[in-house]
N, CA, C and O atoms as a Tripos MOL2 file, in Angstrom:
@<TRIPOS>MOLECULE
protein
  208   207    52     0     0
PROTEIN
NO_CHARGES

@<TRIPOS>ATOM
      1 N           4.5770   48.8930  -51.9950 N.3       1 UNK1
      2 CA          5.5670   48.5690  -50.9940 C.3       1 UNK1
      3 C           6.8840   48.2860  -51.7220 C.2       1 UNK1
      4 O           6.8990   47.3530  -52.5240 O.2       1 UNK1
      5 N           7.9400   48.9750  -51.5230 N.am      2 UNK2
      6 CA          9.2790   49.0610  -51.6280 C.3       2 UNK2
      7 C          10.3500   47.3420  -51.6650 C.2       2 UNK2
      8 O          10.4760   46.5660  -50.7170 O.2       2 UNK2
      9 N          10.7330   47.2490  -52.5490 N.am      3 UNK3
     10 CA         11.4480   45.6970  -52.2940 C.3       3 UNK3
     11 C          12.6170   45.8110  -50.4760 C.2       3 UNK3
     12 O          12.7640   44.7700  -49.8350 O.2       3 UNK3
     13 N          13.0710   46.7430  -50.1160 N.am      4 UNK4
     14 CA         13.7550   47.3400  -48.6650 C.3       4 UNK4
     15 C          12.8750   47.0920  -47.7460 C.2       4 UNK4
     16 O          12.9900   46.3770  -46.7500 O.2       4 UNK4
     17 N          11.5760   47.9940  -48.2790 N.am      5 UNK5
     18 CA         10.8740   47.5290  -46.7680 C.3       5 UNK5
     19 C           9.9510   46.7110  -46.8110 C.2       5 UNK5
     20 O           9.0590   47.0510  -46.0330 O.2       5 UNK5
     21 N           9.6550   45.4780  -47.5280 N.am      6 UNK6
     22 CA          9.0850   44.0800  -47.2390 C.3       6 UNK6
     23 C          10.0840   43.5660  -47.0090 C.2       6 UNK6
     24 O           9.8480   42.5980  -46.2870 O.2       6 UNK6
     25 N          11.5020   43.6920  -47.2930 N.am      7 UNK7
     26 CA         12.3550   42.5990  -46.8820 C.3       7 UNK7
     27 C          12.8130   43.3500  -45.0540 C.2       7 UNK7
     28 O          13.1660   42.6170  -44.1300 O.2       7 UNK7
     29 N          12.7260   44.3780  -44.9690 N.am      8 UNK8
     30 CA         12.9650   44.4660  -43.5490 C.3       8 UNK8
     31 C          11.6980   43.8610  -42.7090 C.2       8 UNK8
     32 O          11.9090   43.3190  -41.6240 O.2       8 UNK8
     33 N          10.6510   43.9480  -43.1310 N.am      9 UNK9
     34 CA          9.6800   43.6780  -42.2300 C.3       9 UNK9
     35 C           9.4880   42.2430  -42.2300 C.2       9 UNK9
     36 O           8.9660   41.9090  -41.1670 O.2       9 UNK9
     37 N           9.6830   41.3500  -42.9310 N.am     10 UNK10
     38 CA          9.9850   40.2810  -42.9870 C.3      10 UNK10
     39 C          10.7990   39.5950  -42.3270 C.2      10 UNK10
     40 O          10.5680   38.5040  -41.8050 O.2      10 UNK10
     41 N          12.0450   40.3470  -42.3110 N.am     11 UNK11
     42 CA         13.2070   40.2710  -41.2660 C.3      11 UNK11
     43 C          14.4020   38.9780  -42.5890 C.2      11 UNK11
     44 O          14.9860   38.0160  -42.0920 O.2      11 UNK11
     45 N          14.4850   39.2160  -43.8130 N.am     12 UNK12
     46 CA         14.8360   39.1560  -44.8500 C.3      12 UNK12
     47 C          16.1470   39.7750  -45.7050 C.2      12 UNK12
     48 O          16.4430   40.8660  -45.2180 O.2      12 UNK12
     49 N          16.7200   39.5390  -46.4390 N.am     13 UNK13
     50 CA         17.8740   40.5460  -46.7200 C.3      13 UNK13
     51 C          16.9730   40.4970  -48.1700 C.2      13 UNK13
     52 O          16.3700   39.5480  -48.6710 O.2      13 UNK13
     53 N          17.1570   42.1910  -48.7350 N.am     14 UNK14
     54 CA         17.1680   42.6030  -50.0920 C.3      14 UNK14
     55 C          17.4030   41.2360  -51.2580 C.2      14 UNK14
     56 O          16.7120   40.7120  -52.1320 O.2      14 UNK14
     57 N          18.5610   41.0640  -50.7880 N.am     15 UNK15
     58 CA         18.8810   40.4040  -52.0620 C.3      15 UNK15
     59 C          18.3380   39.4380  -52.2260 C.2      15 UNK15
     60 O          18.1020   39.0600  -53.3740 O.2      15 UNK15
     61 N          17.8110   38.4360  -50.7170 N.am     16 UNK16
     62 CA         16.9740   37.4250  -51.0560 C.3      16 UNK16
     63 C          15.5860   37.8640  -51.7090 C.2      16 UNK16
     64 O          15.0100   36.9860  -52.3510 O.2      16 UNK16
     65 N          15.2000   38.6630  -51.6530 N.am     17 UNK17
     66 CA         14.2450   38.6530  -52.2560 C.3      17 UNK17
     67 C          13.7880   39.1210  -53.3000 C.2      17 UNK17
     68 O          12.6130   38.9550  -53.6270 O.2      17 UNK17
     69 N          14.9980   40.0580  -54.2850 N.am     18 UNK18
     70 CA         15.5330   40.0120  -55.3530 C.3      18 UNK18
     71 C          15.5520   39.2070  -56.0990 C.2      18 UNK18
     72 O          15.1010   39.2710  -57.2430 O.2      18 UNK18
     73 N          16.2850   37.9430  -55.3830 N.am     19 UNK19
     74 CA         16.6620   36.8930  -56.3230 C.3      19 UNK19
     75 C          15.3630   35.5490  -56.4150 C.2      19 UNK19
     76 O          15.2400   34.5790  -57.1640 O.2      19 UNK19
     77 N          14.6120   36.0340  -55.3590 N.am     20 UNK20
     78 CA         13.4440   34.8260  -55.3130 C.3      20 UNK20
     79 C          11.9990   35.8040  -56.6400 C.2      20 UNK20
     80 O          11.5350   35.2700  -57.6470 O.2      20 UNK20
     81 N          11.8080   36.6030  -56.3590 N.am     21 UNK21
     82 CA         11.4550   37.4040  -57.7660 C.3      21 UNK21
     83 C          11.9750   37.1770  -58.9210 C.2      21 UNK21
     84 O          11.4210   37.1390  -60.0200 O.2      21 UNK21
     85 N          12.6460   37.0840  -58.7480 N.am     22 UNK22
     86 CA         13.3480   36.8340  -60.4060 C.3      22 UNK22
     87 C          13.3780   35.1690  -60.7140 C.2      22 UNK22
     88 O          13.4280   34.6340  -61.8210 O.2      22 UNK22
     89 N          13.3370   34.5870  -59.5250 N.am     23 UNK23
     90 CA         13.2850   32.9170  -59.6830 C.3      23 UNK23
     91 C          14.3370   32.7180  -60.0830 C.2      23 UNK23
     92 O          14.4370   32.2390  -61.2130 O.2      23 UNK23
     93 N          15.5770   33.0240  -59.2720 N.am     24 UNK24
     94 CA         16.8680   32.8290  -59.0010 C.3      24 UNK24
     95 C          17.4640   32.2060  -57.4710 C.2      24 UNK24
     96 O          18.5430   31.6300  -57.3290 O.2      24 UNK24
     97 N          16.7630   32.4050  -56.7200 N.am     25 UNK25
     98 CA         16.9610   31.7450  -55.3620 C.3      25 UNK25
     99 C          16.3220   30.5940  -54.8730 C.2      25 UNK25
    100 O          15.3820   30.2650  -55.5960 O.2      25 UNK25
    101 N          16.4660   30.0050  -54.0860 N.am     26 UNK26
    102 CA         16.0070   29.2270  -53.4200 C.3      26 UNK26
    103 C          15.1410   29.3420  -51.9450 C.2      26 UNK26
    104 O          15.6880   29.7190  -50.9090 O.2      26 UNK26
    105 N          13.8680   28.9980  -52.0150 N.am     27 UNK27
    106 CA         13.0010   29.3970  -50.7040 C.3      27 UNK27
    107 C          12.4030   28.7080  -49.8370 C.2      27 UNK27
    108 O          11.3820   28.0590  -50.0650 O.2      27 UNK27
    109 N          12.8460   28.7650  -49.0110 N.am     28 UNK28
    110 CA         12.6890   27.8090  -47.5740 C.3      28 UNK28
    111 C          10.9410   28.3940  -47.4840 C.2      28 UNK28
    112 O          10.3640   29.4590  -47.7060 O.2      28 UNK28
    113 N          10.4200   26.5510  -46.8750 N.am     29 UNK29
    114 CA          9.4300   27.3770  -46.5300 C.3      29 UNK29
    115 C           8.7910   28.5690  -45.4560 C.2      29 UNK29
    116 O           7.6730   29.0790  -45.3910 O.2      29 UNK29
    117 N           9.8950   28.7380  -44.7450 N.am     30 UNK30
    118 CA         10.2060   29.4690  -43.1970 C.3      30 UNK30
    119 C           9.8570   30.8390  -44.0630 C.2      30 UNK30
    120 O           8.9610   31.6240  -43.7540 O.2      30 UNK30
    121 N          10.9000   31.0000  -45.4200 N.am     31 UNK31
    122 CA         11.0840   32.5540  -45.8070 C.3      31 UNK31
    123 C           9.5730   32.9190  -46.6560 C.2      31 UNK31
    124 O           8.9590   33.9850  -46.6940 O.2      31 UNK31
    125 N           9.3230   31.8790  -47.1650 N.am     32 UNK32
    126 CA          8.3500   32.3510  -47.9460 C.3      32 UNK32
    127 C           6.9480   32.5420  -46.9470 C.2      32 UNK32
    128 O           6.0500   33.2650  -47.3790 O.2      32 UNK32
    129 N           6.7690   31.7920  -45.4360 N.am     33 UNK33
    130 CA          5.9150   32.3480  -44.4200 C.3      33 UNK33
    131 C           6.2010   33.2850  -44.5480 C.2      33 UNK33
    132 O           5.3660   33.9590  -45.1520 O.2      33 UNK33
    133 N           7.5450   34.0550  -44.1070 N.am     34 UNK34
    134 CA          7.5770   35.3820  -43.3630 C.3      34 UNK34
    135 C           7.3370   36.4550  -44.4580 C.2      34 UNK34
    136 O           7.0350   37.5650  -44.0190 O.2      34 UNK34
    137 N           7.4150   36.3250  -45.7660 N.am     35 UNK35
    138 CA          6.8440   37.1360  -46.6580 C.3      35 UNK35
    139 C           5.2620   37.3530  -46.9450 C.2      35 UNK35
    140 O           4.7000   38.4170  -47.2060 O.2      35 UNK35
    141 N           4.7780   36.2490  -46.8440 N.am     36 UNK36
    142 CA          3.3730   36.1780  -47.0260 C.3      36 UNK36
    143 C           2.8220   36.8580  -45.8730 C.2      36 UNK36
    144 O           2.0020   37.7590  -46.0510 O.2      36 UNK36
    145 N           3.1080   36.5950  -44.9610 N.am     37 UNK37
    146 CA          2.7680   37.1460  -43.3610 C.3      37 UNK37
    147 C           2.5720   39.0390  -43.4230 C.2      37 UNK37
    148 O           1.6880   39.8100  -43.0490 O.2      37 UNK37
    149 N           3.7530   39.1830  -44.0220 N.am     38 UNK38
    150 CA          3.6690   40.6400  -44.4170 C.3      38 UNK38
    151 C           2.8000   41.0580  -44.9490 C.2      38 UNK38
    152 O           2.2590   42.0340  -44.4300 O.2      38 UNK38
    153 N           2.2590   40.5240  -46.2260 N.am     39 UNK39
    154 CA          1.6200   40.7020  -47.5300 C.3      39 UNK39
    155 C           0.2650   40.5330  -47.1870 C.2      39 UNK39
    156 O          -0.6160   40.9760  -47.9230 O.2      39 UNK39
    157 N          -0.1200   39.6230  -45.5950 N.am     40 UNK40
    158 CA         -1.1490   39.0670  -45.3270 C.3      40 UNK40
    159 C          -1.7750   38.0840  -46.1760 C.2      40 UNK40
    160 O          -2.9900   38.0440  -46.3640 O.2      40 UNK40
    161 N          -1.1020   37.4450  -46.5890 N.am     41 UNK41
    162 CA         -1.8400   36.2540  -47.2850 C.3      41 UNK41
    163 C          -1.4120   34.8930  -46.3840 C.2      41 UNK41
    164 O          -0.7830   34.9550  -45.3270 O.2      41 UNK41
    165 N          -1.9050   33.5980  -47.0520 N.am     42 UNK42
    166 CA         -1.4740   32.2810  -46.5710 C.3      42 UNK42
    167 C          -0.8930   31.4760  -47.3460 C.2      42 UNK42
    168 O          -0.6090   31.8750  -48.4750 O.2      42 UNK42
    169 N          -0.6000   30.2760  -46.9900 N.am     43 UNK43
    170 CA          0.0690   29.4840  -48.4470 C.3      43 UNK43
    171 C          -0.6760   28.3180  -47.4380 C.2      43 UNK43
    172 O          -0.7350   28.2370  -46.2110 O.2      43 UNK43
    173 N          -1.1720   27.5270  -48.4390 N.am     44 UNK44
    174 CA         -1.5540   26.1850  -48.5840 C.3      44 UNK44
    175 C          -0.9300   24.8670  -49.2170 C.2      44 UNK44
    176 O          -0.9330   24.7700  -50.4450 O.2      44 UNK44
    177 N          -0.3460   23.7510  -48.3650 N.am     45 UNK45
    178 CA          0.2890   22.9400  -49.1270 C.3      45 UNK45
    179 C          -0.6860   21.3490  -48.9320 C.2      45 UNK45
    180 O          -0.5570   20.6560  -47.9230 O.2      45 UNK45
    181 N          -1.4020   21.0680  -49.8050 N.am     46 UNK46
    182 CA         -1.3010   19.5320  -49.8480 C.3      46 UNK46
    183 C          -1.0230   18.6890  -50.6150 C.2      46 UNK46
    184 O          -1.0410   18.7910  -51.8420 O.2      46 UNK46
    185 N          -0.5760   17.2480  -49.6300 N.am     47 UNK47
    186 CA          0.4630   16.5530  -49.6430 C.3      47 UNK47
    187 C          -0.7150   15.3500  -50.1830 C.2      47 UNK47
    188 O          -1.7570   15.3330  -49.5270 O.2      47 UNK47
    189 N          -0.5850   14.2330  -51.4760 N.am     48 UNK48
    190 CA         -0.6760   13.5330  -51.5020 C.3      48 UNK48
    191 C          -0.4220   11.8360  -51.6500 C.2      48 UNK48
    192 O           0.1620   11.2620  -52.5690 O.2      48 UNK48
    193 N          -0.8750   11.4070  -50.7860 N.am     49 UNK49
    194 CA         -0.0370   10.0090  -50.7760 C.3      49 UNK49
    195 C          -0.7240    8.9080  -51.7590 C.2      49 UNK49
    196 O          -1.7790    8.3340  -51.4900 O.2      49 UNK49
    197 N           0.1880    8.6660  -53.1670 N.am     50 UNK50
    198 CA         -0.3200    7.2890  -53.4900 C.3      50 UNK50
    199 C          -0.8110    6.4710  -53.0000 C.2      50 UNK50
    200 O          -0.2790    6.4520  -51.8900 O.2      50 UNK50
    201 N          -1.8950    5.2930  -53.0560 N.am     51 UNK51
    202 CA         -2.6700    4.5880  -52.8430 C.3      51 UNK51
    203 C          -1.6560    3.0150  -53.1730 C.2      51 UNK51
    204 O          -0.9290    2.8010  -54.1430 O.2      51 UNK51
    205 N          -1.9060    2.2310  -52.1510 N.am     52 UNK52
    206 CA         -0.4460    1.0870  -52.6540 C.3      52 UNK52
    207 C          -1.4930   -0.4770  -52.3680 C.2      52 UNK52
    208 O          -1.0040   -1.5910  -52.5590 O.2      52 UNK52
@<TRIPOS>BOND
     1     1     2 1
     2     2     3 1
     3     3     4 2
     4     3     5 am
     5     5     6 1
     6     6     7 1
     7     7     8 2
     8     7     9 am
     9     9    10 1
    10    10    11 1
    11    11    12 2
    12    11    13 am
    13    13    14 1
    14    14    15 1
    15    15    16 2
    16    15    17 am
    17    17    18 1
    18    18    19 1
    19    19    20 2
    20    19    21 am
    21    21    22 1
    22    22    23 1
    23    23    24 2
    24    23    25 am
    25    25    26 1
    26    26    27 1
    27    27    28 2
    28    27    29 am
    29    29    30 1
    30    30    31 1
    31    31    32 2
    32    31    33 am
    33    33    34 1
    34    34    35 1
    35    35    36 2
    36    35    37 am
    37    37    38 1
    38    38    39 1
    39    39    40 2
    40    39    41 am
    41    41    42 1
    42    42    43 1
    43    43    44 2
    44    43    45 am
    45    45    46 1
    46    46    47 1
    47    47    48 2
    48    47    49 am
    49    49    50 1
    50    50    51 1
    51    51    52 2
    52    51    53 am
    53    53    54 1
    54    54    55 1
    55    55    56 2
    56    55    57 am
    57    57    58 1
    58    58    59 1
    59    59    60 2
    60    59    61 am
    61    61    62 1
    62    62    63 1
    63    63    64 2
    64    63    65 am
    65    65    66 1
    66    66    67 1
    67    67    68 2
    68    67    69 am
    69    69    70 1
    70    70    71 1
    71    71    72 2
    72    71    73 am
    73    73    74 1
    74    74    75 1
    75    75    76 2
    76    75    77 am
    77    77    78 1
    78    78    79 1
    79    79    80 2
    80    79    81 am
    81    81    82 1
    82    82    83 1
    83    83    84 2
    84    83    85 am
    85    85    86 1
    86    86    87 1
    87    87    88 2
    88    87    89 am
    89    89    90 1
    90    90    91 1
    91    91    92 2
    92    91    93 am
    93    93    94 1
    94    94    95 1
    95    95    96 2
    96    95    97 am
    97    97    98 1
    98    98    99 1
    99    99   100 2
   100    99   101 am
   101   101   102 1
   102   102   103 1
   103   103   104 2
   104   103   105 am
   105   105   106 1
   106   106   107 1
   107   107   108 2
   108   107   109 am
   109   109   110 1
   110   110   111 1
   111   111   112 2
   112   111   113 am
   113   113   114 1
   114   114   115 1
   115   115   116 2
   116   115   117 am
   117   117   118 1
   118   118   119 1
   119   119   120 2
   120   119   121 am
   121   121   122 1
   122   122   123 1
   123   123   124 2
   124   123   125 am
   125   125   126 1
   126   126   127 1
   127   127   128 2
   128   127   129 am
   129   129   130 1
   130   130   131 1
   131   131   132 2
   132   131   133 am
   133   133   134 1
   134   134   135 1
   135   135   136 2
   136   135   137 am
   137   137   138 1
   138   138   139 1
   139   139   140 2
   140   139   141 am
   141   141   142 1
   142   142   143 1
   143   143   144 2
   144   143   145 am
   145   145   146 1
   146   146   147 1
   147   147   148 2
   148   147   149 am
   149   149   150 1
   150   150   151 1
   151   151   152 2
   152   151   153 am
   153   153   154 1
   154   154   155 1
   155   155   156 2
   156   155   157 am
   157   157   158 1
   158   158   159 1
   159   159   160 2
   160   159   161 am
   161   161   162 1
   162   162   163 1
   163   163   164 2
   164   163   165 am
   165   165   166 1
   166   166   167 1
   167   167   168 2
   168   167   169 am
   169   169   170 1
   170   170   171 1
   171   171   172 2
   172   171   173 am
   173   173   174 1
   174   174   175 1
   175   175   176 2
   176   175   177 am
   177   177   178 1
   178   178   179 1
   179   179   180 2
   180   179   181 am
   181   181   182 1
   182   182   183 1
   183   183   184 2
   184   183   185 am
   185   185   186 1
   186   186   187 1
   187   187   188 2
   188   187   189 am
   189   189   190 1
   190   190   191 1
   191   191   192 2
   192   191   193 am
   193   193   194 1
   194   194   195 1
   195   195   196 2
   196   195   197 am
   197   197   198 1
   198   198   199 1
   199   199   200 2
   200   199   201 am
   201   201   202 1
   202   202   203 1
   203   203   204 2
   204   203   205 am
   205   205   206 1
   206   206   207 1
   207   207   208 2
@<TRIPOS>SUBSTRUCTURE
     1 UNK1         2 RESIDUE 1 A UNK
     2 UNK2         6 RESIDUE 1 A UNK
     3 UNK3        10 RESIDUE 1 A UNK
     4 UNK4        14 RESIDUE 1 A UNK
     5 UNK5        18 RESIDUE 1 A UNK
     6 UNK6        22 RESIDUE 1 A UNK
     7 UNK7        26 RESIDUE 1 A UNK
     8 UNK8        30 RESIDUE 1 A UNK
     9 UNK9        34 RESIDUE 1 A UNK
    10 UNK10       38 RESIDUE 1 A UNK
    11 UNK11       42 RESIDUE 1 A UNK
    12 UNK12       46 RESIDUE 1 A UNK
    13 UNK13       50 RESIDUE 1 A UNK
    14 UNK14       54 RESIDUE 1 A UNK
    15 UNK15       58 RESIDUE 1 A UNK
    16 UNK16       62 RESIDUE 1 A UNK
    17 UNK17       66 RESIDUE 1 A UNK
    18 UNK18       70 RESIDUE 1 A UNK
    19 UNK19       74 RESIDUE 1 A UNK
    20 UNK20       78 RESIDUE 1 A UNK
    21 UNK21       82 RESIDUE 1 A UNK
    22 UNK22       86 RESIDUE 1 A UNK
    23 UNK23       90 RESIDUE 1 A UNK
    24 UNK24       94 RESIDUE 1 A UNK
    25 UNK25       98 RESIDUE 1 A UNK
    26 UNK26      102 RESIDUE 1 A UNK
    27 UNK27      106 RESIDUE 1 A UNK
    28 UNK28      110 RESIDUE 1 A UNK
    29 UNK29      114 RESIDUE 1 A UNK
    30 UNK30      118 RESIDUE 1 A UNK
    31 UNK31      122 RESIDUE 1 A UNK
    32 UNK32      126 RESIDUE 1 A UNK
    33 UNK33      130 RESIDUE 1 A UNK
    34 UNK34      134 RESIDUE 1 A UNK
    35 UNK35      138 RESIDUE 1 A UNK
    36 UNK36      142 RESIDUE 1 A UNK
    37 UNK37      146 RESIDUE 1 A UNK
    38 UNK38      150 RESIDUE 1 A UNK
    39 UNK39      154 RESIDUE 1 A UNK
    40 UNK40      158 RESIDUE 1 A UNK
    41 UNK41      162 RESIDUE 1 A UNK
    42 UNK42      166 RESIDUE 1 A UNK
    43 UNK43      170 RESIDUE 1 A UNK
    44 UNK44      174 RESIDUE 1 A UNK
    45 UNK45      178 RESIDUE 1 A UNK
    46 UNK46      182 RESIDUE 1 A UNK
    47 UNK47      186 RESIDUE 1 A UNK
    48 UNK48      190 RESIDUE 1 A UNK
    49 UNK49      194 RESIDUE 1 A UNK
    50 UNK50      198 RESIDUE 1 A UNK
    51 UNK51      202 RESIDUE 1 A UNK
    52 UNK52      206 RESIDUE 1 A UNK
């Protein structure tokens, strides 16, 4: 898959995702859903809270 058309299907501009490849940008977690979504994968985040 073409860096053009994951970023269209994503609904993404080129360059963002240029620059998040290269680990030059910055990625919301909104953008990095809509990439994975494409790709069909998931992202998993857990959050842990110190014990007080």
């Amino acid at each position: 898959m073409t860096q053009p058309y994951l970023a269209e299907l994503a609904g993404i501009s080129v360059n963002t995702l240029y620059k998040l490849e290269r680990g030059q940008g910055k990625a919301s977690l909104n953008i990095l859903e809509k990439i994975l979504d494409v790709l069909g994968m998931e992202i998993q985040i857990d959050v842990n809270k110190p014990v007080v």
